[in-house]
N, C-alpha and C positions, 0 to 999 in steps of 0.2 A: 320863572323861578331859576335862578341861577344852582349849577352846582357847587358843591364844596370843592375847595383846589388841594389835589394829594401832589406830595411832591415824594417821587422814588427815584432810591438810589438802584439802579444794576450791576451789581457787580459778580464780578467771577474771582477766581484764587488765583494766586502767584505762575502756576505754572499751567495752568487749565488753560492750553491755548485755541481752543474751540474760540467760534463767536458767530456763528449762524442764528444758534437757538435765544444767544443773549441778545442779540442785535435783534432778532424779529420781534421778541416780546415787548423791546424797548420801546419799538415802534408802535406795536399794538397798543401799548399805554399810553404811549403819545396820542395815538388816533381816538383813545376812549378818555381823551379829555384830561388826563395828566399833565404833569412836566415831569420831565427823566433824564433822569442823570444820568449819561453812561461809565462807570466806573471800569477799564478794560481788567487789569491784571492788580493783586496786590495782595499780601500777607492778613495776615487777622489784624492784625495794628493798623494797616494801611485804610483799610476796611470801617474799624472802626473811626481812626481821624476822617474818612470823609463824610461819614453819618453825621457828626459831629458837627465837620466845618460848613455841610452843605445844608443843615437840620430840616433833613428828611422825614415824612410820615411811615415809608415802607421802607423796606431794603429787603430788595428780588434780588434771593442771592441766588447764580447760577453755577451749578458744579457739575462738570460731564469726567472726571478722571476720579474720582472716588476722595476718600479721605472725608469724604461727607461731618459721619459722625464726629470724628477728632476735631473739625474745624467748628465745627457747631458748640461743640463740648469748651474751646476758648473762645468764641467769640461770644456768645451769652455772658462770663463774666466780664470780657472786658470793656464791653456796651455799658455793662449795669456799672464797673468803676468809674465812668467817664459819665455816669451820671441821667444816662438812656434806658428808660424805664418806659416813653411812651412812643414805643414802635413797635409797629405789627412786621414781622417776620416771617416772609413766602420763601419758599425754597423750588428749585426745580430743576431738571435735567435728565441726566442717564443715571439715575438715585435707585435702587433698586427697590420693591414698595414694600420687601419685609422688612427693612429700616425703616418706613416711614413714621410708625408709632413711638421710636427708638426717638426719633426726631425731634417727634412733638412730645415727648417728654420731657426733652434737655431745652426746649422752648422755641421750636421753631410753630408757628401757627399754624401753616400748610404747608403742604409739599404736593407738586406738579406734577405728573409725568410728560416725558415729550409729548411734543404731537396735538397737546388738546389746543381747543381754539384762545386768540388770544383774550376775547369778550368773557371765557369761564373766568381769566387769571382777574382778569378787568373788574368784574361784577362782585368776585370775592373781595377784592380790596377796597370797592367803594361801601360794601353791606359789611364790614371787620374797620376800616381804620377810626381810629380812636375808640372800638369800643372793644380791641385785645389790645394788652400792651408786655411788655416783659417781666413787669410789675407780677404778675400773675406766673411768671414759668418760675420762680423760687417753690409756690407752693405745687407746683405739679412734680421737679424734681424730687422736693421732699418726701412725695410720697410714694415716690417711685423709688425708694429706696426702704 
């Protein structure tokens, strides 16, 4: 029995110049049977054209310098303008975990903290993709308001 082929994008923000924790994880999806994109640095627009042009199933976003929330808060609408409704959205890094509900209301799916193994990030995204999509974070923020 063959598996299903996910394809993720990795990326980090514009000035987030870490890349230990992105580059391991990359790896570890690679090794659990992915293909991965490494996306290094780039704006929310940048971000979003490469979802776009590379039509990914995940996008493991990794953020170690903060601004978490605010970049979550634009890049959910500007996914859904461009027309990306079916991607599941991991988030992870040095995120601190009383935002992480903050997170997963503006529609991020999961959130990481360092450290854990790469097989947990692995096993979530093969048992989550295609059956969360962004389609779904409309009604979560709606009622979180």
């Amino acid at each position: 029995m063959s598996e299903q082929h996910i394809k993720v994008l990795v990326a980090k923000k514009k000035i987030d110049v870490h890349g230990r924790g992105s580059k391991l994880i990359a790896q570890e999806l690679r090794d659990a049977g992915m293909e991965v994109v490494y996306f290094r640095f780039g704006t929310v627009d940048d971000i979003v054209n490469a979802v776009v042009q590379e039509d990914v199933d995940v996008l493991a976003l990794s953020i170690f310098t903060s601004g978490h929330l605010a970049i979550t808060q634009k890049l959910i609408p500007a996914l859904k303008a461009r027309g990306v409704d079916d991607l599941l959205l991991v988030m992870g890094g040095c995120i601190p975990e009383v935002d992480f509900d903050a997170l997963r209301g503006l529609g991020a799916h999961e959130v990481f903290l360092p450290g854990l193994p790469g097989e947990v990030v692995a096993d979530y995204i093969k048992q989550n993709v295609g059956k969360r999509s962004l389609a779904e974070t409309g009604k979560l923020a709606a009622a979180a308001q």
